[in-house]
Phi, psi and omega in degrees: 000128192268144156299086170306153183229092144293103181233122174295168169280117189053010149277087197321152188303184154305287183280023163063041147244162188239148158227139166264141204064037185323344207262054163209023186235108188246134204202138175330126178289176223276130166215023194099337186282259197325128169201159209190115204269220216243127153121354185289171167223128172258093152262157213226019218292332190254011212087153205208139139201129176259164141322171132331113180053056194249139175266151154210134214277178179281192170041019194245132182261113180231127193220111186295329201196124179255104186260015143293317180226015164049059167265179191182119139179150173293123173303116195222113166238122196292177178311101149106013188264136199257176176241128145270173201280157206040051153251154183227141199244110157266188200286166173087015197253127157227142194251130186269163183321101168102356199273172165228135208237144199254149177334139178112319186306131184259085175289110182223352157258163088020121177240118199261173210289171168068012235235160148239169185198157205179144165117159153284079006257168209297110185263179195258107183274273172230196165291048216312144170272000000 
């Protein structure tokens, strides 16, 4: 039985993650694959779309729109890709199919599939096997 996913503006889930502007946040409906830990903040004002079997850690920031260095662009995390927890993803970034982005992390580029990758900022580490 699929979960419909209702989500309000700025009012955390059942399960305490929030994303802002939802109607620009897009994501698999809920079957158990997709999980997105506690404590996340999604902004979503220029887009969000996650994948198929995308984890995402508690405390991870993902922001469509930076208003420090004034970037914009919608956030894309492909199919089978994990987050570790307290990272944060800026705007314009797609984490490619299958990659890992290790705890912690300052993602502000593009990470291609299949990668594990970590750090401030986030460099590319090996190949996953």
């Amino acid at each position: 039985m699929r979960e419909q996913l209702y989500l309000t503006d700025r009012v955390p889930t059942k399960w305490g993650w929030m994303v802002r502007n939802p109607e620009n946040f897009k994501m698999p409906d809920l079957k158990g694959l997709c999980d997105i830990g506690y404590g996340t903040y999604i902004q979503a004002e220029e887009g969000v779309e996650i994948g198929e079997d995308v984890k995402i850690g508690g405390h991870c920031l993902i922001y469509s729109v930076s208003t420090i260095d004034n970037k914009r662009g919608k956030v894309i995390l492909e199919d089978g890709c994990r987050v570790g927890s307290h990272s944060l993803i800026m705007p314009g970034v797609t984490i490619g199919e299958g990659s890992v982005i290790g705890a912690y992390s300052f993602v502000n580029k593009d990470i291609p599939e299949g990668v594990v990758a970590f750090g401030v900022p986030c460099e590319i580490k090996q190949r996953r096997k």
